[in-house]
C-alpha positions in Angstrom: -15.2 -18.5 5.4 -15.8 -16.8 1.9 -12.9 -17.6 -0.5 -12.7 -14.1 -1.9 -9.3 -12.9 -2.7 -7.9 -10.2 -0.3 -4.3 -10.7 -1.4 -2.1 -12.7 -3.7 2.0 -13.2 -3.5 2.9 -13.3 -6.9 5.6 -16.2 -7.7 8.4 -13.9 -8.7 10.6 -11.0 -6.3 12.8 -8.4 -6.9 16.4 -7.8 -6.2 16.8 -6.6 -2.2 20.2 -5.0 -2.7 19.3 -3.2 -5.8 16.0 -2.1 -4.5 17.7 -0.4 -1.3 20.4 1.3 -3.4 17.9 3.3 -5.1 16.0 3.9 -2.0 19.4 5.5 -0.7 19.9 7.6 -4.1 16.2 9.6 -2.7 16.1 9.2 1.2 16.9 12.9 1.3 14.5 14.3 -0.8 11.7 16.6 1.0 9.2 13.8 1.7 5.5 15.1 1.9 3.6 14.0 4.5 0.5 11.7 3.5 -2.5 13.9 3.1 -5.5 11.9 5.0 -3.8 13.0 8.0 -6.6 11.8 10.0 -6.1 8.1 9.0 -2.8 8.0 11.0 -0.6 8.6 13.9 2.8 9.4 13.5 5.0 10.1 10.4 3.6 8.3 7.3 5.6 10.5 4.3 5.6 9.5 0.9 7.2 10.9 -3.1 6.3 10.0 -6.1 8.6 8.4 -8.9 5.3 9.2 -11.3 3.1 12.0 -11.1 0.6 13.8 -13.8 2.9 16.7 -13.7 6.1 15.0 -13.3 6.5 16.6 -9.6 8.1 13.9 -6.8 5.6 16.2 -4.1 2.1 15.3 -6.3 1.4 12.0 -4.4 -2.1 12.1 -4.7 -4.0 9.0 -6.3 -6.5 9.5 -8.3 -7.1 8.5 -11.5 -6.8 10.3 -14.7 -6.8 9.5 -18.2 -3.6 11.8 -18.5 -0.4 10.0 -18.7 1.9 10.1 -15.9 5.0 11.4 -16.2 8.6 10.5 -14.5 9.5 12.6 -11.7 13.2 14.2 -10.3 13.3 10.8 -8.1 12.7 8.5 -10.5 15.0 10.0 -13.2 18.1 8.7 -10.9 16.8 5.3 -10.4 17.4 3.0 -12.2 16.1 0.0 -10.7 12.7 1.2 -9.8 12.5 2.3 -13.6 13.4 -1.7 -14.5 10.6 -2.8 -12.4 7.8 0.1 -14.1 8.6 -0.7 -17.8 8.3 -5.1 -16.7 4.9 -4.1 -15.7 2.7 -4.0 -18.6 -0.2 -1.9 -17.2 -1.2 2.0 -17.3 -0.1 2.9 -13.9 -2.2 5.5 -12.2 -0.1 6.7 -9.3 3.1 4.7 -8.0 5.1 6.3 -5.0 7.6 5.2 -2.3 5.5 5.7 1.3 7.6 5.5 4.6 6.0 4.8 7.8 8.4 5.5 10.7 8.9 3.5 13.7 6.5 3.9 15.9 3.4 5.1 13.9 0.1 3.7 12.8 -2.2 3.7 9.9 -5.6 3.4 11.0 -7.9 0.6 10.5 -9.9 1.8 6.6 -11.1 1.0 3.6 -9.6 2.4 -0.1 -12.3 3.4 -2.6 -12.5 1.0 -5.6 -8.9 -0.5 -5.4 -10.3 -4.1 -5.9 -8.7 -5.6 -8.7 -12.6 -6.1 -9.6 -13.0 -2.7 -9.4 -11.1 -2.7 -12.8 -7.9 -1.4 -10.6 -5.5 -2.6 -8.3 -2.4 -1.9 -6.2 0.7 -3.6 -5.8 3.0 -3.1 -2.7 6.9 -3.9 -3.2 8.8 -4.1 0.4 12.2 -2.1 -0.2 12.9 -1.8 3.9 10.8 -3.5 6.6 11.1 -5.5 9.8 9.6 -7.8 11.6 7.8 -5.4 14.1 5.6 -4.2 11.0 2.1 -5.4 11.3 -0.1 -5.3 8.4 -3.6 -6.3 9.4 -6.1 -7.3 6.2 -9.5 -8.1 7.1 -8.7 -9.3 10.5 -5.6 -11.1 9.5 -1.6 -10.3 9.7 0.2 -10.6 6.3 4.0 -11.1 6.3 5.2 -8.9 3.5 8.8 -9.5 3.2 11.9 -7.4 1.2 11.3 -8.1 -2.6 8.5 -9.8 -2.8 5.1 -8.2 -4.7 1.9 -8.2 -3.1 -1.6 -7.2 -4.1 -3.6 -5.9 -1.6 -7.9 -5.6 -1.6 -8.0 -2.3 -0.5 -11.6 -2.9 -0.5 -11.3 -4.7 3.0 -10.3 -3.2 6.0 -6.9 -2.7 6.4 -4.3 -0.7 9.0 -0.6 -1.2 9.6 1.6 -0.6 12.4 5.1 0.0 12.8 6.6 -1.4 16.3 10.0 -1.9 14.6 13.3 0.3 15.0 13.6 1.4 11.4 11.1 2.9 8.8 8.9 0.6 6.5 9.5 1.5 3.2 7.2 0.4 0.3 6.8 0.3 -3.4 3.8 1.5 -4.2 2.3 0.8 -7.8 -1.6 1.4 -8.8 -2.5 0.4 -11.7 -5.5 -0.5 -14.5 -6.6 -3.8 -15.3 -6.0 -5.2 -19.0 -5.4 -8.3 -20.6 -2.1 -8.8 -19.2 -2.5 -8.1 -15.5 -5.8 -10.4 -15.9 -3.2 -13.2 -16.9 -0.9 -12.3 -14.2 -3.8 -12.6 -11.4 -6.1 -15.2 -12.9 -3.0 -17.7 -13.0 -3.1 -17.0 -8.7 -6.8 -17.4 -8.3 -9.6 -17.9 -10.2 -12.1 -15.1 -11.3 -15.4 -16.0 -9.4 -13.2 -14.8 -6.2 -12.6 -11.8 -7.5 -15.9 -9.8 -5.9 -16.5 -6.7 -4.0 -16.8 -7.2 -0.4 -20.1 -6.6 1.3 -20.5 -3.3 3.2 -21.1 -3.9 7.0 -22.8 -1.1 8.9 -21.0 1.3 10.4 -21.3 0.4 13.6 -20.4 -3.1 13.4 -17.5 -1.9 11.4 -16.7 0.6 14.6 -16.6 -2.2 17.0 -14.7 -4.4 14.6 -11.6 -1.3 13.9 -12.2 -0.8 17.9 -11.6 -4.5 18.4 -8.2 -4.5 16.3 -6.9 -1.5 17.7 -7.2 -3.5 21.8 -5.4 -6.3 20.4 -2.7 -3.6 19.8 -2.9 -2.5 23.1 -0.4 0.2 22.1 -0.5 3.8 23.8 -1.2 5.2 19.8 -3.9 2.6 19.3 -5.6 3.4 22.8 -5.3 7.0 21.6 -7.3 6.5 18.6 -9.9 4.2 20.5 -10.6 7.1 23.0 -11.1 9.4 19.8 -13.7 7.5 18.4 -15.7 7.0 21.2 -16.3 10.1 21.7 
């Protein structure tokens, strides 16, 4: 097996209690609904705590060279704010997204959100469970309340939530400078940081096809039949 990077725990975490309190201070805000509705099944909802016009509802990511400004949500937590300013990067989007019990990202790829794309994304559990299943590449990574993870979004990725309570995530993107290169290259050296290969598309069918039958879920069976046909 290649040794190319498709995630990294970082060596530190955040505080659990603290990180659920703000969650609390915003769980009634109007949520949007994520907007590649086609990638999912279910209710996958999301608000940003930074937005390029300081509205909690923009929760597109895209880059921009315009700084991002803090939103209505953000303003009333203070936590979440602690955890911004210790991260010394330009951050490009960051939101909270909720997946609900019950539904299912689809099995895709993110466009250039390989920390050797120049940009990355961090995820921050605030709420999960064990029923969550986040597949990377093929493989199932345990992300647990606290803890900061960075993600290839370049590989193929889906998750799944079979728990009883929403997943609730942290969700930072970010540009790469000398400081984040610090933070990363002291986890794993820089020759692993490489785009993956492109497989065809339909070898990468059959391998999304394959993933969703070992789910075996009436959602995942669902989506098979869709793209079949």
């Amino acid at each position: 097996m290649d040794k190319l990077v498709r995630s990294i725990k970082f060596p530190f975490s955040f505080d659990t209690k603290k990180l659920k309190d703000d969650f609390r201070k915003v769980v009634n805000f109007d949520w949007v609904d994520h907007y590649n509705k086609s990638d999912y099944n279910g209710k996958w909802t999301s608000i940003a705590l930074l937005s390029k016009n300081g509205n909690y509802d923009a929760i597109n990511a895209i880059t921009s060279n315009e700084p991002l400004l803090p939103t209505e949500v953000l303003q009333s937590c203070a936590y979440f704010n602690e955890i911004l300013n210790s991260f010394l990067f330009k951050k490009t989007a960051v939101r909270l997204m909720q997946l609900d019990p019950g539904a299912i990202i689809k099995p895709h790829t993110d466009h250039c959100l390989g920390y050797e794309d120049g940009s990355f994304r961090l995820h921050i559990p605030v709420i999960t469970n064990p029923g969550v299943e986040f597949i990377l590449d093929g493989n199932r990574l345990i992300m647990n309340e606290g803890e900061c993870w960075y993600i290839d979004a370049n590989f193929t990725h889906s998750v799944a939530n079979y728990g009883a309570e929403s997943r609730i995530h942290l969700v930072i993107d970010g540009i790469r400078n000398e400081w984040t290169d610090a933070m990363f290259y002291k986890e794993a050296e820089i020759e692993r940081f490489v785009k993956p290969q492109k497989v065809s598309s339909p070898e990468e069918k059959e391998l999304i096809i394959a993933e969703l039958l070992r789910m075996n879920t009436p959602a995942a069976n669902a989506i098979i039949k869709e793209m079949e046909n």
